[in-house]
C-alpha positions, 0 to 999 in steps of 0.5 A, a space after each residue: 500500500 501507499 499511505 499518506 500520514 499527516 501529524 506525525 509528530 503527534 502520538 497517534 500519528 506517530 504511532 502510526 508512521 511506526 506501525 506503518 514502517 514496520 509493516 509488510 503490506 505497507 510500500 511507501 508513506 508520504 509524510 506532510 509536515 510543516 517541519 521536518 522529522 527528519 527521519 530517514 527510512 526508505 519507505 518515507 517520502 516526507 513533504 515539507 508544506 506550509 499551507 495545510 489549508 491548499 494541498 494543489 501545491 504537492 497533489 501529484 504525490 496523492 496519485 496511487 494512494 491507497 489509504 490516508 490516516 489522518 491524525 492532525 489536530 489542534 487542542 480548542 483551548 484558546 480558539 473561538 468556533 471559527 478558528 478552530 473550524 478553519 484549523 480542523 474542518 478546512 483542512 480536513 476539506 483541502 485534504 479530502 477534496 484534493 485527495 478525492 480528485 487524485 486518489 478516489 480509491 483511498 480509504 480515508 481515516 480520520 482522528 476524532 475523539 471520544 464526545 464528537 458529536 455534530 449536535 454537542 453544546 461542546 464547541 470542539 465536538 460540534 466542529 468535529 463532528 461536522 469533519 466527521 460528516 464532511 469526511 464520511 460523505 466525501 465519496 472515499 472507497 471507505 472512511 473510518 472515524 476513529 474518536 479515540 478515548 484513552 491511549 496508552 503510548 507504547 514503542 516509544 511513543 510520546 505526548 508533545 503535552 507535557 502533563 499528559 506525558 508526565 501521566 503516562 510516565 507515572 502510570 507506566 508501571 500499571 500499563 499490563 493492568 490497564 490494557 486489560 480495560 475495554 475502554 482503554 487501547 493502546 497507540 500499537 492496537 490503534 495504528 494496526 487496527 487502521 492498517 488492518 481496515 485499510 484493506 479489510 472494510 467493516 460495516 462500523 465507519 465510527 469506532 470507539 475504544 472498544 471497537 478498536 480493540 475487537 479489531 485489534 483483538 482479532 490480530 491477536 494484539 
């Protein structure tokens, strides 16, 4: 597969670009960052692009794409409604538009969270859930919106947040314990599940941790 990955300097995304590196089924990952990672591997063709919110500039990197993950965001703290909208809708939406004129056959999934709803009174989960929306309705081969509760980050993985990184440190010891819990996944259960429906659709297109976990549960993870 060809792979477009977009956040990985986040923990999911990050998660993802390991999975997706160590993966057989998986032949080239195209990372569009605004900064460099500076990773060098010959499976990634990283693009340094600045204007997340126009993608013409690098779409002929888009042809062939079996499958873009989508791990991107921004916290809502400090944004109005119509900023973050424009941060997490509209880019979503350039994304999406450009990928569907060059890669129709993708297979989009999308890093929501736990609470998304279209109707919320919450404003983040409102905007959300209008990506969601937009995404689902798009005309992908298929999508998959991952709102994600709880992620216990493994094989290195890390929280740019530094308080939730600190958590996770302490917690650590107590990981084995809390994989067991439904409602909790993991960043290596999380990204394998994406890899796995990238190439074997489900009915279910809105996955909670739970579901995540069924599907990783049947890749014995």
């Amino acid at each position: 597969m060809k792979v477009i990955v977009t956040g990985a300097s986040g923990m999911v995304g990050h998660a993802v670009l390991i999975e997706a590196i160590e993966s057989h089924d998986v032949s080239e990952i195209v990372l569009i960052n605004r900064r460099t990672l500076a990773i060098d591997h010959p499976k990634i063709r990283e693009l340094l692009h600045a204007d997340f919110g126009d993608f013409g500039a690098i779409a002929s990197h888009f042809e062939g794409v079996d499958a873009c993950f989508h791990c991107m965001g921004v916290s809502s703290a400090g944004l109005d409604e119509a900023h973050y909208t424009h941060l997490t809708y509209d880019t979503s939406k350039a994304l999406a538009d450009v990928l569907m004129a060059h890669a129709p056959q993708c297979a989009m999934f999308y890093i929501s969270g736990d609470g998304t709803n279209e109707s919320s009174s919450t404003m983040w989960a409102r905007v959300k859930g209008r990506t969601e929306t937009m995404l689902l309705d798009a005309g992908f081969r298929d999508a998959y919106m991952y709102r994600a509760g709880a992620i216990l980050p493994l094989k290195g993985v890390r929280s740019k947040t530094k308080l939730y990184q600190l958590m996770y440190d302490v917690m650590r010891p107590f990981f084995p314990l809390l994989k067991r819990i439904d409602s909790i996944t993991t960043s290596v259960r999380l990204a394998q599940s994406m890899l796995y429906l990238a190439q074997h659709p489900i009915d279910k297109k809105v996955l909670y941790n739970p579901d995540i976990n069924a599907v990783a549960k049947s890749l014995s993870l």
